[in-house]
C-alpha positions as CSV (number, residue, x, y, z in Angstrom):
1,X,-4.2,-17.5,-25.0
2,X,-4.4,-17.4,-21.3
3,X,-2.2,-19.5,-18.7
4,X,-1.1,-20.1,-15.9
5,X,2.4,-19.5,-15.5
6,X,4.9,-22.0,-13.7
7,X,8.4,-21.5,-12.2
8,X,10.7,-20.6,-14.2
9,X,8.1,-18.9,-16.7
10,X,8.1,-16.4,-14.3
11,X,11.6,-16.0,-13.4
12,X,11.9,-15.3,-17.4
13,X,9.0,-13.0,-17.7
14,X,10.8,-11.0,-14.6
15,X,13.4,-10.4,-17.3
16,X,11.1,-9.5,-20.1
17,X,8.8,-7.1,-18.3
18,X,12.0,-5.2,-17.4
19,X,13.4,-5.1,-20.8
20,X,10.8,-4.7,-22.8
21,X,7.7,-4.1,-20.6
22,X,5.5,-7.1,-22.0
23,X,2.1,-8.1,-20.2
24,X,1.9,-11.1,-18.6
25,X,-1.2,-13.6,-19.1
26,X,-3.2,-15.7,-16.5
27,X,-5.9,-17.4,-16.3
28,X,-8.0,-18.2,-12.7
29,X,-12.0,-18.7,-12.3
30,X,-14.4,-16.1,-12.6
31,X,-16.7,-15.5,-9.6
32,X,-19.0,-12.8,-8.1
33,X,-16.4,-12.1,-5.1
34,X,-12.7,-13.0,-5.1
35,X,-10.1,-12.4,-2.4
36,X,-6.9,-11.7,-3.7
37,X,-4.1,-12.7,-1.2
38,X,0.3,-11.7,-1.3
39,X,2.5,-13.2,0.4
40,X,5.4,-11.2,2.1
41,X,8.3,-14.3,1.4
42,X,7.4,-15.6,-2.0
43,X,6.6,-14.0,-5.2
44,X,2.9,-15.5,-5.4
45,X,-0.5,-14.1,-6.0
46,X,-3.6,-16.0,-4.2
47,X,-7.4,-15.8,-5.6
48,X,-9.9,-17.3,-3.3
49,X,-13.0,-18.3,-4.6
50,X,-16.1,-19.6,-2.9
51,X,-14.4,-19.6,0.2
52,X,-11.7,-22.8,-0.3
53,X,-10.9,-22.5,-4.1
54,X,-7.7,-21.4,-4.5
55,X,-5.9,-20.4,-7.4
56,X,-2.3,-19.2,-7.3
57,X,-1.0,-16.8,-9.6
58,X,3.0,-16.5,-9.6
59,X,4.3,-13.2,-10.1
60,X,7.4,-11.2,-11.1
61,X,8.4,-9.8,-7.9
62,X,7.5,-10.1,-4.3
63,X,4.4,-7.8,-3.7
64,X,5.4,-5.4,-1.0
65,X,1.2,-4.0,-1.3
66,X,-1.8,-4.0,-3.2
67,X,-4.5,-1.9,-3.5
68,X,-7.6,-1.3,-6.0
69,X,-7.6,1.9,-8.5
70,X,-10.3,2.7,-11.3
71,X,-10.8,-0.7,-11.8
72,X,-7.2,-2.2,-11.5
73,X,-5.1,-4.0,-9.0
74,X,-2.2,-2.2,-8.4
75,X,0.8,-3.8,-6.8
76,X,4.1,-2.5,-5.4
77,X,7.5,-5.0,-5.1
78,X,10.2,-3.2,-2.6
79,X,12.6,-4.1,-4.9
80,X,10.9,-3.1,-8.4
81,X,11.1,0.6,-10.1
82,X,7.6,0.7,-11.1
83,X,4.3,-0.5,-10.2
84,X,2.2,-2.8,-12.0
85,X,-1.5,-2.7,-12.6
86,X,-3.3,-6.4,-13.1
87,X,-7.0,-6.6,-15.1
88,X,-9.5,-8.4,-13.4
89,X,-11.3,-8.8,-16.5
90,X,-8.6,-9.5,-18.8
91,X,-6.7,-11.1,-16.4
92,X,-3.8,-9.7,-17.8
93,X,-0.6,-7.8,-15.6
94,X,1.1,-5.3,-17.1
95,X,3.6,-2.9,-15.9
96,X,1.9,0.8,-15.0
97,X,4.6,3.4,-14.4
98,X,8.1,4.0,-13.2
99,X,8.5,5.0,-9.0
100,X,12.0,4.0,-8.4
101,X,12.8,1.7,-5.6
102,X,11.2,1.0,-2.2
103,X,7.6,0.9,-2.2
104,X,6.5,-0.8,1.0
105,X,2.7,0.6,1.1
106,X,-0.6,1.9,-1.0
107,X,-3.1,4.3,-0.7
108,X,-5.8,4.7,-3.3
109,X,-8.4,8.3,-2.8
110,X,-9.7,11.4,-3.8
111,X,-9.0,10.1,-7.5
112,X,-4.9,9.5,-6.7
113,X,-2.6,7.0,-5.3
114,X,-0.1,7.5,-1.9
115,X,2.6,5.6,-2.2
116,X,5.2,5.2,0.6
117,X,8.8,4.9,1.0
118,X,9.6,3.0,4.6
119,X,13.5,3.5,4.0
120,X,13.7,7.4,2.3
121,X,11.0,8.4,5.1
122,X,8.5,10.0,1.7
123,X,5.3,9.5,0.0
124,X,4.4,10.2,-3.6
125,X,1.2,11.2,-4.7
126,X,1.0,9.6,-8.4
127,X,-2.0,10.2,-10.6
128,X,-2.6,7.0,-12.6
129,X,-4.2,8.7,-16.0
130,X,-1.9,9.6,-17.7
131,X,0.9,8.2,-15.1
132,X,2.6,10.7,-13.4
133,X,4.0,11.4,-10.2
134,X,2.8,14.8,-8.9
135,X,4.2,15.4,-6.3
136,X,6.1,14.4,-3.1
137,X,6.1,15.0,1.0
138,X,9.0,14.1,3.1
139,X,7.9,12.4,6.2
140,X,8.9,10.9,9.4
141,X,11.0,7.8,10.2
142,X,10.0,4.6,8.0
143,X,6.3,5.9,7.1
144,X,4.0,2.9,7.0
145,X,0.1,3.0,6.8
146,X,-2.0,5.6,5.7
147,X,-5.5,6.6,6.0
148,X,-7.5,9.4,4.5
149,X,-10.1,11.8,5.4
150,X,-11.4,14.3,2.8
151,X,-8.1,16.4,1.8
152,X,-6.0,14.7,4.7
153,X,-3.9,12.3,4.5
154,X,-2.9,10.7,7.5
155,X,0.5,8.5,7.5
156,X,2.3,6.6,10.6
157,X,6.0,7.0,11.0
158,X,6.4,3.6,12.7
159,X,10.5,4.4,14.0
160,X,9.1,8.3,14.2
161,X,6.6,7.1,16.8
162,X,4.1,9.8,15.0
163,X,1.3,10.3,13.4
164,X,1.6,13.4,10.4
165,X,-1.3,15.0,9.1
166,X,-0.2,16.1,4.9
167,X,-2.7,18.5,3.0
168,X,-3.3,16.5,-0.3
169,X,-3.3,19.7,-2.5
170,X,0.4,20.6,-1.6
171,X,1.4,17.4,0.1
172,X,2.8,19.9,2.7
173,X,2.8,18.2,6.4
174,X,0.4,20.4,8.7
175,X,1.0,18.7,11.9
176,X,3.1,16.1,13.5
177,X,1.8,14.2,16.7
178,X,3.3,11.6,18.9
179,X,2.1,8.6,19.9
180,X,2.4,5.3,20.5
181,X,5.6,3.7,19.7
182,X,6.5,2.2,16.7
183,X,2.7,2.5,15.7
184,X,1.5,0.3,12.5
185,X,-2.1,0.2,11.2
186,X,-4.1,3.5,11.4
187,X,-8.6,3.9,10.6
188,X,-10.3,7.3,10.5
189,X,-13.9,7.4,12.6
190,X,-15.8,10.2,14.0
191,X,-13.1,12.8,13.9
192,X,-10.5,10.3,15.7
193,X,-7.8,8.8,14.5
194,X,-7.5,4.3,15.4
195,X,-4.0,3.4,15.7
196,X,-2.0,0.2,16.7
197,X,1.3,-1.4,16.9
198,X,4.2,-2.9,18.2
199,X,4.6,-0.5,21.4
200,X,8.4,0.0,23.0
201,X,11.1,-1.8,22.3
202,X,11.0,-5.0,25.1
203,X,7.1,-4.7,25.3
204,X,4.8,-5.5,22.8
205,X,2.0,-3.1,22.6
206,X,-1.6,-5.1,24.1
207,X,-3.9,-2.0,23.0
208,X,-5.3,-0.1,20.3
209,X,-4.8,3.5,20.8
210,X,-7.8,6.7,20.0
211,X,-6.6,9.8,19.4
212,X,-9.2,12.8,19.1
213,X,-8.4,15.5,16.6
214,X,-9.1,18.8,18.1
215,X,-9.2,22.6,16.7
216,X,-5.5,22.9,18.6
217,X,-4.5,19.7,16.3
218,X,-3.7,17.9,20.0
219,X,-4.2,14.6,19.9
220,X,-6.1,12.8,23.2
221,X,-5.2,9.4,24.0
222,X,-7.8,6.8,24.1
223,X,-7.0,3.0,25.9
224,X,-9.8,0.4,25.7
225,X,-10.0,-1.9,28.8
């Protein structure tokens, strides 16, 4: 039977998924398009539906990052040693696959997932079928987002203040480029790379930063007025 789980059902399924890896049951309406919402403070999971339905789902752990894979929503907890995977069509969130601790952001393409580790500066590239992690690249200070572009992967090292270009087949970095400081949020368009963030310490960065990839792997800086 599905339901919705309250308070302390959830504090006791926290310690039954990590003893004996049980799925946990919900139950929220079924609709055409669904926004699924975390919250960074409190161990909750938000479906909006038809713009102002709300639903709120409360998890296990405080989800550090979500993202969508074959079907799945996979989340990440900071503080969890796996990651979980939640049907949409069952409704149903069961655990997916020991990391170890310190997931803080996810990356789904090219058929694997990136996950990154803000605090051990790495990224693991985990393939979800059967669940294995196949490899690893050590990174910059506190890598953040990630973007990808063919066989690149592209990660921000936010206290690095660069940008580091990984090959996906070998995870071995190709090229590491400064930019902006402490730069969080990073698109791929037209051979460029988008970034933003938080700018120097004492001045909070106003812009949004281009930076055109070139044969030479030198990186052009781009200001919008």
């Amino acid at each position: 039977m599905k339901r919705k789980i309250g308070l302390m059902g959830a504090a006791a399924l926290a310690l039954l998924l990590g003893a004996c890896s049980e799925e946990v049951s919900y139950s929220w309406p079924e609709a055409d398009n669904q926004l699924f919402v975390t919250h960074i403070k409190k161990p909750v999971l938000t479906v909006i539906s038809s713009g102002t339905e709300q639903t709120e789902l409360e998890l296990p752990f405080i989800a550090s990052d979500m993202v969508m894979a074959e079907g799945k929503l996979v989340l990440a907890s900071k503080e969890e040693d796996r990651l979980y995977a939640l049907d949409l069509d069952t409704q149903k969130l069961e655990p997916l696959g020991e990391t170890g601790e310190g997931i803080t952001k996810l990356l789904y393409g090219g058929g694997n997932l990136y996950a990154a580790y803000a605090d051990s500066n790495k990224i693991a590239q985990i393939a979800l079928e059967p669940f294995t992690i196949k490899n690893t690249a050590e990174t910059g200070q506190h890598p953040h987002s990630m973007a990808m572009d063919g066989s690149k992967l592209y990660v921000t090292n936010v206290y690095g203040q660069t940008v580091q270009a990984i090959e996906t087949a070998t995870m071995d970095v190709e090229a590491t480029l400064q930019i902006v400081d402490r730069p969080n949020g990073i698109a791929l368009e037209d051979g460029s790379v988008i970034v933003g963030g938080h700018g120097p310490y004492g001045q909070l960065n106003d812009s949004v930063y281009r930076y055109s990839l070139e044969e030479e792997k030198r990186f052009r800086r781009w200001k919008p007025d």
